[in-house]
N, C-alpha and C positions, 0 to 999 in steps of 0.2 A: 308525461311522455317525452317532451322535450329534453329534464331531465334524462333523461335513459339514454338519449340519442349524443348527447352532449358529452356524458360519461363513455360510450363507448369508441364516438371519436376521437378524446384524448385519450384514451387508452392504446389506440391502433398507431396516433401519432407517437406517442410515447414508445412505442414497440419499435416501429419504424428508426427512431432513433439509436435505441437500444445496439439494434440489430447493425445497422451501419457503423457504429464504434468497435465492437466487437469481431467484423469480417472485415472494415477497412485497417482501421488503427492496431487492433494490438497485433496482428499478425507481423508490421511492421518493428515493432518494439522488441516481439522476442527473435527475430530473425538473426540471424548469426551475422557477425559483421566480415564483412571483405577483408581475407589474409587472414584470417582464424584457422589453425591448423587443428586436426585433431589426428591424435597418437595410434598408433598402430595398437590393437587389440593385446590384451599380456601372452594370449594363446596362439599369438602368431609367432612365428620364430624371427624376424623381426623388429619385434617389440622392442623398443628401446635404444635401436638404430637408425631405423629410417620412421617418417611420418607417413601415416596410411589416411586414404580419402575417408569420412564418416560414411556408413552405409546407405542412409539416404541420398537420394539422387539429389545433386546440387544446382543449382539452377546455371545458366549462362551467363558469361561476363564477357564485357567487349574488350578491347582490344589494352586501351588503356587501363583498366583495373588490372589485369592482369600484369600488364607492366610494372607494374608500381607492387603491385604483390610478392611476383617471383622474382625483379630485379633486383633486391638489394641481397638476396641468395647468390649470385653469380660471383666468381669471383675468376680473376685472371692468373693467367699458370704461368712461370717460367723456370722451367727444367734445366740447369747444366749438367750439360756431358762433356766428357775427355775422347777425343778423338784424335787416332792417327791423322798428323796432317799431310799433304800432300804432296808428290815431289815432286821433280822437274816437269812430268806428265809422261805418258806413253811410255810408264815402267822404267825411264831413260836410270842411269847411275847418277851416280854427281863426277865434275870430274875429278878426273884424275884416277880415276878406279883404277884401271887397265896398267895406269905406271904404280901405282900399290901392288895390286896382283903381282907385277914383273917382280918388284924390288923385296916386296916380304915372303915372297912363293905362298901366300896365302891371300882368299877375300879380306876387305877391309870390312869389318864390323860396322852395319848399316841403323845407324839409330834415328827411326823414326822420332820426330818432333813431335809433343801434342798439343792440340788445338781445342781451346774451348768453346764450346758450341750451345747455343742457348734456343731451346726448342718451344715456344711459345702456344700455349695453347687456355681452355677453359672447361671450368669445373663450378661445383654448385653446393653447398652445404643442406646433408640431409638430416643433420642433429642439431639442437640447440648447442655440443659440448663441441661444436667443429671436426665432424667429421665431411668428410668432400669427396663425393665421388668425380670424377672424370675419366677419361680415354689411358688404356694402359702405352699404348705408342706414344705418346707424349711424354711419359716420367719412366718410360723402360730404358736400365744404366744409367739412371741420372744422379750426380752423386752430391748435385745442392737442389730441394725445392722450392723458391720462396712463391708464396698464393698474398695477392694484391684483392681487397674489396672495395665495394660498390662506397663506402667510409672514407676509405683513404688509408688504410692502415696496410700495412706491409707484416707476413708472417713467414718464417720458415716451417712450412711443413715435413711430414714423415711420413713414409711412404710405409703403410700397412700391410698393403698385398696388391697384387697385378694378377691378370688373369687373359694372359694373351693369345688364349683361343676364344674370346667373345670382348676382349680389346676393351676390359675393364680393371680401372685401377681406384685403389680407396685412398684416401688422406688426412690427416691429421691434424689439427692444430691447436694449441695449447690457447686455448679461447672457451668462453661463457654466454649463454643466452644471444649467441647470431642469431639471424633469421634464417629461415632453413624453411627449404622446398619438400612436397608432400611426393610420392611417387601412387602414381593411376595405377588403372592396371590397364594395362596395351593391349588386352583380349579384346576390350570393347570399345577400340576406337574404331572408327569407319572411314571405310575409303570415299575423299570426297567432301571430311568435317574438315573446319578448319585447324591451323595450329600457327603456333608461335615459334623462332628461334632465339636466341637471346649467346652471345657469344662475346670474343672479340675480335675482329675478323681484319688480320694484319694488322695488329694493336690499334686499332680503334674501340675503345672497350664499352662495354653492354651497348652495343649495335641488337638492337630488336627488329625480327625480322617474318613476315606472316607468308603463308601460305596454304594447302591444303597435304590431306595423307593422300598419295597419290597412290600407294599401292601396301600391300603387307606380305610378309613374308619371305621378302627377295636374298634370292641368294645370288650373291654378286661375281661368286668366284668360282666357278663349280668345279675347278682344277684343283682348286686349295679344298683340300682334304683335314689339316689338320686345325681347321679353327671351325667355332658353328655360327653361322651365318641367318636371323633369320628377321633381318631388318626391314624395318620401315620406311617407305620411301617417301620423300615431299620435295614439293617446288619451292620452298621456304629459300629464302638466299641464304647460302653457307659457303664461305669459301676458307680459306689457310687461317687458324688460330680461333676457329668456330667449334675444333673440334673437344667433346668434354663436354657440350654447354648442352642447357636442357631443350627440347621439344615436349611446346605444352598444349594442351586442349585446352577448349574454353570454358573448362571450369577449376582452371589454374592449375591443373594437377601434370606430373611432367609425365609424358608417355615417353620419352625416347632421351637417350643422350648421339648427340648427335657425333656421327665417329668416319664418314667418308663422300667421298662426293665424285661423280664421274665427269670427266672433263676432259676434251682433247687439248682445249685452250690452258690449263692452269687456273681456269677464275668458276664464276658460279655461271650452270649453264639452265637450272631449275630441276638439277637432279641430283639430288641430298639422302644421305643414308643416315638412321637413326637405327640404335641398339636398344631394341625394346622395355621396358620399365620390369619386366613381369621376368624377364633373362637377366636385368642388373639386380634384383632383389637376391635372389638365390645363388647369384655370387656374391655379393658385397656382404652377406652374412656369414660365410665361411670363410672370406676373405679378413674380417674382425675375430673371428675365431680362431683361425690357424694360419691365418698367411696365405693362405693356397685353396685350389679348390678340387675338390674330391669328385671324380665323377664314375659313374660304372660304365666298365670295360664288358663288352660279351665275345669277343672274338670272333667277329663275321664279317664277311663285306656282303654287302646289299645293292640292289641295284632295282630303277621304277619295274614295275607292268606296260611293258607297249602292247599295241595290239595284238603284235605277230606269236609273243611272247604269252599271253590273255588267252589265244587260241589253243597255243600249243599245250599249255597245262588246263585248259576247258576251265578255267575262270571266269566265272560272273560278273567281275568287276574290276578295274584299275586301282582300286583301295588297297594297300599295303606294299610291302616291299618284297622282293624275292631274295634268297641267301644265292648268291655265286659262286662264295667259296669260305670255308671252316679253319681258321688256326688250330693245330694241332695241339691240343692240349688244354684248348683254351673252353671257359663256361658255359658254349654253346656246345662243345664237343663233348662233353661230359656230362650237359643234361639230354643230347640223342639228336639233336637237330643234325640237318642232315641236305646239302646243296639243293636247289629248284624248292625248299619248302617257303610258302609266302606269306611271312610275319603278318597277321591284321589286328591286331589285339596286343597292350601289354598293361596289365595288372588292370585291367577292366576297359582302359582306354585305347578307341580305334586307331589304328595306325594309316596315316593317309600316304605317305610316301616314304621313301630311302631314307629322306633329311628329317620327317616327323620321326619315324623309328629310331634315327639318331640319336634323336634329341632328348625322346623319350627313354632312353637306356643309359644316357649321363645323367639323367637327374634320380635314376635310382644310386644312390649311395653304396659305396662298395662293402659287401659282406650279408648283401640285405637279398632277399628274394625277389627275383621278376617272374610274372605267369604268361606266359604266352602263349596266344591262339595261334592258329597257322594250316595251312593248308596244305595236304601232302597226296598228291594223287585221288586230288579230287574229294579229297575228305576233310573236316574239319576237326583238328586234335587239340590238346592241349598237352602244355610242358611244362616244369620248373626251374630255372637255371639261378644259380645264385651269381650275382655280376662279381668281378674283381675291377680292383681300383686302374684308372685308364692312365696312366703316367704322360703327361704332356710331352715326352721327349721321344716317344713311341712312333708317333703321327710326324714328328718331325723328318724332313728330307721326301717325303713321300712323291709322286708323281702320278697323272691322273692317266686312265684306264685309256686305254687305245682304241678300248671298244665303242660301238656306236651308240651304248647305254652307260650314261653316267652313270660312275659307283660310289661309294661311300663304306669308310671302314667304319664297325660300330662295335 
């Protein structure tokens, strides 16, 4: 009997052990190591530009891992431009004009001097083969790029494409196996998690800097009409030469390049704008494709649901946008839309406001079909308009609506 009891003790010990190797130790062994990137899907478009998060949810990292992870990705910008330089001030001549004028009966031929101006800023490689996105206002007219890293090495880069209606630009550099930053996706960060900046802020270079998402989807300018706005905002410290540089979560992955800051003073006041991850994707891959970015045009302006407005056309709800008025000719005119009808749907996705309907109507590709839901006296229809291509110089000079409902052209 003894026997039996003694076999089945060591057997239970023996198990005991088993089982403690197996749920403490190997989970440790195959666990991916810190800074291990994995590539974007071949079915993503994507693929082979930027590095995408693996699908499983990645655990949390504190403050230093990720330091060490995404900082040797940063690298520092400095942009030369040619600029008219300045003259006496206050429009003044130089003199002697007035005895030129007397003596040749004509003005004297006034030739501005130029001035080289070096626009300082940060950028972050998202390929092993050096490419770098950053801020397009930092290398827009710039006619030397050189990008300095976290190494020590010095490059002259090449400017791919800019896209300065969401104030993104790509970059180039004739380099091998860098390290290079994953890009999140900005849908599912939360207001409130933490995040990281990483920049050079008045050339102090990779200055790391933490904070939290203090909000999503702010639009900062609601006059400016011809750029799309749908940034992320943090207390993270960013001030002048920050801009470019990434905004990370903490699971290293970048949500935001950070691209603006509000301040009455000029310095950081804990209000930081970031260009969301999920918005730089979908340019920087057309931007490697053709230089430029394609977006659909519908010919409408738009404007929110207020209440008074909610009433007046017996709407259920503030979800979608209302049309105010039709270009003549244009893809909304031609598939039958028609002033007061209130866009809430396009191509199966709910439209939440002016600026969602926007946004959602450039990222259909010009030539391709939009289906739109909508609501016209109280009834709910459907349409099909095929978009045309939105030409950036369209929206340029524009000014903002007088009326007491901000508008948006789309």
């Amino acid at each position: 009997m003894k026997k039996y009891v003694w076999v089945a003790l060591s057997s239970f010990l023996l198990g005991l052990v088993v089982a403690g190797y197996l749920f403490l130790y190997l989970p440790e062994r195959n666990a991916p190591k810190a800074g291990a990137f994995e590539k974007a899907a071949v079915s993503s478009p994507a693929a082979g530009l930027i590095a995408a998060p693996a699908p499983e949810v990645k655990a949390a990292m504190d403050f230093v891992s990720i330091s060490e992870k995404v900082g040797p990705t940063v690298v520092k910008i400095d942009a030369e431009r040619r600029e008219k330089a300045g003259g006496f001030g206050m429009d003044e001549g130089l003199p002697f004009d007035d005895f030129w004028d007397r003596f040749f009966g004509r003005p004297r031929q006034k030739q501005q001097p130029e001035e080289r101006v070096v626009a300082q800023g940060t950028g972050f490689f998202i390929a092993p083969d050096g490419y770098i996105l950053t801020n397009s206002h930092i290398v827009e007219n710039a006619v030397k790029v050189r990008v300095n890293t976290v190494q020590g090495k010095e490059y002259e880069a090449k400017i791919v494409g800019t896209d300065p209606l969401t104030d993104i630009a790509l970059l180039k550099i004739e380099a091998k196996d860098v390290p290079y930053a994953e890009l999140g996706d900005s849908s599912q960060a939360k207001v409130g998690e933490w995040v990281l900046a990483i920049g050079n802020p008045y050339g102090l270079d990779h200055t790391v800097t933490a904070g939290i998402v203090s909000a999503k989807s702010r639009e900062i300018d609601p006059s400016d009409r011809s750029t799309f706005q749908d940034f992320i905002q943090t207390d993270a410290a960013i001030n002048r030469g920050n801009s470019g540089g990434p905004l990370i979560n903490m699971r290293g992955e970048v949500i935001g390049i950070t691209s603006n800051i509000f301040t009455p003073t000029g310095g950081n006041i804990g209000i930081g704008f970031a260009v969301p991850s999920n918005m730089a994707k979908k340019v920087i891959v057309q931007l490697k494709d053709k230089g430029r970015v394609a977006r659909g045009h519908l010919g409408v302006t738009v404007q929110d649901i207020s209440d008074g407005m909610m009433k007046q056309l017996k709407l259920i709800s503030r979800q979608g946008a209302i049309i105010s008025s039709i270009q003549e000719g244009s893809p909304a005119a031609k598939a039958g839309l028609k002033q007061y009808d209130v866009v809430t749907e396009i191509n199966g996705q709910p439209v939440k406001d002016r600026f969602d309907l926007r946004l959602k109507i450039a990222d259909v590709l010009p030539g391709n079909k939009a289906v739109l839901k909508f609501i016209r006296d109280g009834k709910e229809m459907t349409i099909t308009a095929t978009v045309e291509d939105l030409e950036p110089q369209t929206e340029k000079g524009q000014t903002a609506s007088p009326d007491k409902d901000r508008r948006a052209h789309v």
